[in-house]
N, C-alpha and C positions, 0 to 999 in steps of 0.2 A: 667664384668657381672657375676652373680651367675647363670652358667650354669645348676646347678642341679634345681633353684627355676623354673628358668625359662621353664624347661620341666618335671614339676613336675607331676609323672604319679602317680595316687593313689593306695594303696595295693592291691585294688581288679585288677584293670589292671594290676598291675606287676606279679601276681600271674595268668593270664589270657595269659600273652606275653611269661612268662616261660613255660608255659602249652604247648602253639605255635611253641616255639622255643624245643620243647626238640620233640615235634612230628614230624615236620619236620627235624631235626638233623637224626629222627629215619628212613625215609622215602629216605634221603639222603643216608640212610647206606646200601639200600638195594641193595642186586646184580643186579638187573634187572640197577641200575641205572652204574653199570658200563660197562654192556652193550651197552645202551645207548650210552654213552662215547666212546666206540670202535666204533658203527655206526658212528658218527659225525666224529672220529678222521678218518676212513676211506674214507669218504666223502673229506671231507675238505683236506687230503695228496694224494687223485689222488689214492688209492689205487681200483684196476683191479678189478669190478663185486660187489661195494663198496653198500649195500643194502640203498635205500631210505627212510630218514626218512619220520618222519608225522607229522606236527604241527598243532594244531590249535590255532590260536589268540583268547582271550578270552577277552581281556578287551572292545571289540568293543561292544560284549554283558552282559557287568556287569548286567546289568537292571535284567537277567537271572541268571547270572555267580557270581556276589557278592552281592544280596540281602541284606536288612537291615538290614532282619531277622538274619542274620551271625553273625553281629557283636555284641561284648558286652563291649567291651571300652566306657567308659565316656568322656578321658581326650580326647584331640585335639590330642596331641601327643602319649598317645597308641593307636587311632586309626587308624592311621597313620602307624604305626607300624605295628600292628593288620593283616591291611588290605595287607602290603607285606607278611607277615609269611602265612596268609590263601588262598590267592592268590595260593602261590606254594604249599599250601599244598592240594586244592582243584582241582589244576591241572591234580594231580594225581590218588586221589581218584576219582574222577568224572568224568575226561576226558579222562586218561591214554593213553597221546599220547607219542613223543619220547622224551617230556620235562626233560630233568637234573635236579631232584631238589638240589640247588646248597645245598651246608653242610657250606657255609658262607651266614650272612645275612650280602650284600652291600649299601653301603652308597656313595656320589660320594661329591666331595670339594665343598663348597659353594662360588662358582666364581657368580660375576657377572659380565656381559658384555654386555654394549651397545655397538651394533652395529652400528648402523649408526648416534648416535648424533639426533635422529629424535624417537618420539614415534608414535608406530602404533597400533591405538584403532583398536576394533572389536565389531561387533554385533552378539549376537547368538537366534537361536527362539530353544524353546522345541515341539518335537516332542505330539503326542496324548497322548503318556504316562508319560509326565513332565518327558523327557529327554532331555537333548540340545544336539542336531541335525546336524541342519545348522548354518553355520555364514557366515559372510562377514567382511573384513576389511574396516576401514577408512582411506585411499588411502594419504597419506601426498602430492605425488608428482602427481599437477594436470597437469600440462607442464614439458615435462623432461628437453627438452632446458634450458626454464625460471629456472624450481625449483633443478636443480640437485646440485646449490651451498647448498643447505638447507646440504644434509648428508656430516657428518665429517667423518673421522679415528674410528675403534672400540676403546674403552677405557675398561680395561678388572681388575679387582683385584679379589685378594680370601681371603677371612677369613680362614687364617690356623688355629688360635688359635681355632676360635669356632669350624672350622668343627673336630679339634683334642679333642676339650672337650666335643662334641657330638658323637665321636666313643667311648671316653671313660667312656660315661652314659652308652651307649646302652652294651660296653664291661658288666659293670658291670650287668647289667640288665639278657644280653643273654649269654654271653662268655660262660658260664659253656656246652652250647651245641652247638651253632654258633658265632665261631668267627667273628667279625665285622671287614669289609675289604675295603678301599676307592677301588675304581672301577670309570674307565675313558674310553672315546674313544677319539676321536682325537681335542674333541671343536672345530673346525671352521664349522661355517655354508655353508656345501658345497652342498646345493641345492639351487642352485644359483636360479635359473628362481621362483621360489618359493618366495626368497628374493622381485623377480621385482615384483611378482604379490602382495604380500604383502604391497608394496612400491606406484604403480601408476594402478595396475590393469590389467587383461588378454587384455581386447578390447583396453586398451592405449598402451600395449606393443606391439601388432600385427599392431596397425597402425604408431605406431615410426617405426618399423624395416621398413614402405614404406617412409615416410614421414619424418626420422629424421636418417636417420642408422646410423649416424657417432657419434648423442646421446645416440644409443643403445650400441654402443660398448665402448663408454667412460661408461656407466652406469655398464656391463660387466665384464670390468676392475677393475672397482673399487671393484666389488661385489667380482671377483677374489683376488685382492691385501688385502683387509677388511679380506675374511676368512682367507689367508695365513697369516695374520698376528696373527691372533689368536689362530691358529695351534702352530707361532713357539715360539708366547707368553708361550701357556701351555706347551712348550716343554722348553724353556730356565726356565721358574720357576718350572720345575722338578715337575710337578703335574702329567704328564701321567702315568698310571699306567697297564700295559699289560694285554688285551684283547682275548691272543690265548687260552682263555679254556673256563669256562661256562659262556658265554657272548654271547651279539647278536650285530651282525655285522649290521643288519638292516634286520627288521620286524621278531623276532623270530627265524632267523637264524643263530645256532648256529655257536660259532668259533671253537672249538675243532683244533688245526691244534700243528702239529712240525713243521709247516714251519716257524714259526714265536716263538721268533723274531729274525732280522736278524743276519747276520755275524756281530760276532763286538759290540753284545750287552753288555753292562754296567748293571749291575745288580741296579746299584745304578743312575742309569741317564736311563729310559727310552724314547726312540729316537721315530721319527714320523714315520722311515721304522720297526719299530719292532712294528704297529699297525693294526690292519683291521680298514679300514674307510669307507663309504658308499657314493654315491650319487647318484641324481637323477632329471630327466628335465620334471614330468608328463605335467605341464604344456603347453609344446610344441605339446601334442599331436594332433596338427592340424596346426603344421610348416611342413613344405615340406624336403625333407632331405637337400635337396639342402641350404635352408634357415639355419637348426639345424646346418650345417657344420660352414656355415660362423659368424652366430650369438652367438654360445653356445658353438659348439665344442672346440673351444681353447681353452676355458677361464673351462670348466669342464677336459681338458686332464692337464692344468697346476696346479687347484687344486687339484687333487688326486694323482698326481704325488710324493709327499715325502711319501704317506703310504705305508707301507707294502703289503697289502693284502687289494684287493675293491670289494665290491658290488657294482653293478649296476641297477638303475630300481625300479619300482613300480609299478603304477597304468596304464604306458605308455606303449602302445607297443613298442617292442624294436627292429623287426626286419626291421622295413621302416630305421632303422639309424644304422645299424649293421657295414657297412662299416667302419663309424669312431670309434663306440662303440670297435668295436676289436680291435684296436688301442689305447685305455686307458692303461695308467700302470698298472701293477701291476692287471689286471683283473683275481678274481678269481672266481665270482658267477654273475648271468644275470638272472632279473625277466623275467618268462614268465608267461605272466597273461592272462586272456581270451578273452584279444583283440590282442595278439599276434600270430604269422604264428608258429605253434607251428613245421608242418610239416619242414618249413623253419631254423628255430632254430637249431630242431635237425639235418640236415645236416651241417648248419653251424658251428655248436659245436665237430663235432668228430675230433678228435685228437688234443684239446686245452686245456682237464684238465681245462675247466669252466666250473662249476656247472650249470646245466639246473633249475633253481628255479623257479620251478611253482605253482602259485597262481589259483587252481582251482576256477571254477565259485563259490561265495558265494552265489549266487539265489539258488543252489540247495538245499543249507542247511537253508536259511535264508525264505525262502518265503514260503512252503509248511509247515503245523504244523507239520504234518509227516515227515522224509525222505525217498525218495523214493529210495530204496537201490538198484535196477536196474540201476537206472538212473543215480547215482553217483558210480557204479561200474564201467559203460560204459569210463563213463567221466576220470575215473582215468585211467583206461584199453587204451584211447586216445595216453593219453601220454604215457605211457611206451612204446605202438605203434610206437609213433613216432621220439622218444628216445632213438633207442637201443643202447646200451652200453655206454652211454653218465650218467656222474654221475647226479643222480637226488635227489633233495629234494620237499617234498610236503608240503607250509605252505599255511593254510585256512587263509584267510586276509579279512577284512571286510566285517563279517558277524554281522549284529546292534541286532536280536534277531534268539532265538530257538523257543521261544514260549511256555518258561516254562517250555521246555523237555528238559534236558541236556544230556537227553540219545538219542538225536540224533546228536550230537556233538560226542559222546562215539561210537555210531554205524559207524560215519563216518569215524572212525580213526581204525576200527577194518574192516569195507567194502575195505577201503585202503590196509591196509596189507595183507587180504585177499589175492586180487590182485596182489601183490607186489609178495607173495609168486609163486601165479599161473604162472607168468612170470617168474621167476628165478628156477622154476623146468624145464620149455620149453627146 
């Protein structure tokens, strides 16, 4: 294939991407950002009275955040581009939270992998503002008994060639101010329970685990054995490519760490303990612990088991299952989101060197046109309350709109620190 025809971006977009790429090169160089850098590397290595960042997730509210109005690419492909170079660059200027902007633009190998031998369609509706919203899957596994012969083995390949003749369009394109750099995490799908619901759906899976268990946990297994096999796929075909600097571990969370990679790294063979890997069970969030142990537990403590370094958590609260949760390898960061015992956490967390990762409420920023800056100082002031001396980070996680003000997004992240400060002079 004539890789160049085929991502043929026109003068005016190449002259619009270099424009992108030398601003954010500039933006990248600045010292504030290697501040930045010391916060996360501080965070992320355990180190004593380690200041908490601030994130906020932005893509939930492009609608706000990347207007149409933004862009000026025609082709498919600079706008594509385009829209990663402005992304980080609008991060900054508009949000100014503790975002890195990285001084590489990343690109990741063009692997494909079926997972289970089975396709799983979806429906989605668009919100009032011709945005899609919601969706639902098309459930392939209507009897797990009956249907469970349907999923095979993952089957997994990569196009080296093209994704090496597409770093070295872009090389040519941006190199002169960011170098173009593959960027990987660990490939296997290890949110597992996520896989089921995708597969047979939440009310089929709650009533197998009464009505079928011995089908839940072969389905389990498999879901375990499928991701490790993809893990050690991308490991034996030398596509990993290390994660401990300006990457996210899962949802905006920076890596920053020297703890990684491990003892024993190969400079030239990237290993799955020299990685941070993430997972998470939201799904369960109305299993009993008792249930999460026997169901989920083993089969999430065996996948995360070869990484380096894990995040845990999301959308779930995480302290009804803490018992086994601390028991995960290699545990170094734990969502607490605003269905979580935050009080609870913070006891539980002192003297574990796990990050307390809290996802404040998004209704305070997402629902009122204004924010109300009392209200989400309190809310930040909570935690560090209930926190003390426990490393903390603060990423805003699905927020869908501002309401046109970005400057309430910007206030949020300046109400935070505010706070951040007020506690760390106490």
């Amino acid at each position: 294939m004539d890789f160049t025809m085929a991502f043929d971006i026109p003068p005016a977009d190449r002259a619009r991407l270099r424009e992108l790429a030398k601003r954010q090169a500039e933006i990248a160089a600045l010292p504030v950002m290697r501040d930045r850098e010391r916060m996360w590397y501080a965070l992320n290595d355990g180190e004593p009275g380690a200041r908490p960042p601030v994130m906020i997730e932005s893509w939930t509210f492009d609608r706000d955040f990347m207007p149409e109005s933004v862009f000026q690419c025609v082709s498919e492909t600079g706008r594509g581009i385009e829209n990663q170079l402005l992304r980080n660059i609008r991060q900054h200027e508009l949000i100014g939270d503790d975002h890195v902007c990285p001084s590489t633009f990343d690109i990741g190998w063009w692997a494909h992998i079926d997972q289970f031998g089975v396709k799983i369609e979806s429906r989605s509706v668009k919100d009032y503002q011709g945005v899609e919203t919601g969706y639902e899957y098309i459930h392939p596994i209507k009897d797990l008994e009956r249907d469970f012969g349907m999923l095979k083995p993952a089957k997994c390949s990569v196009d080296r060639a093209g994704t090496l003749a597409y770093q070295a369009i872009l090389e040519e394109l941006l190199g002169e101010f960011l170098p173009v750099r593959i960027r990987t995490g660990t490939f296997g799908p290890t949110m597992l329970t996520n896989n089921v619901i995708q597969l047979m759906g939440m009310d089929a899976y709650f009533t197998a685990m009464f009505e079928a268990p011995d089908a839940v946990h072969r389905l389990m297994a498999f879901l375990r054995d499928n991701a490790l096999a993809i893990m050690r796929w991308a490991e034996a075909e030398n596509l990993l490519r290390l994660n401990n600097g300006n990457q996210d571990s899962f949802g905006t969370s920076k890596n920053f760490t020297t703890k990684l990679p491990a003892p024993g790294h190969d400079p030239a063979h990237v290993r799955l303990r020299d990685m941070w890997g993430c997972a998470n069970s939201q799904e369960t969030v109305g299993v009993s612990p008792a249930m999460f142990h026997e169901f989920c537990f083993p089969y999430y403590r065996d996948v995360v088991e070869p990484m380096g370094l894990l995040y845990y958590g999301c959308c779930e609260p995480t302290h009804p299952y803490w018992e086994d949760l601390r028991t995960l390898p290699h545990l170094k960061k734990i969502s607490i989101n605003r269905w979580c015992d935050q009080g609870f956490m913070g006891e539980a967390l002192k003297g574990t060197g796990v990050v307390f990762s809290r996802k404040p409420d998004p209704n305070l920023l997402a629902v009122p046109a204004k924010l109300d800056g009392d209200a989400w100082a309190a809310h930040i002031r909570e935690t560090l309350e209930a926190a003390p001396g426990i490393p903390i980070e603060f990423i805003v996680r699905d927020v869908y709109t501002v309401h046109g003000d970005l400057g309430n997004a910007r206030r949020a992240v300046e109400i935070a620190r505010q706070e951040i400060d007020r506690r760390r002079r106490r």
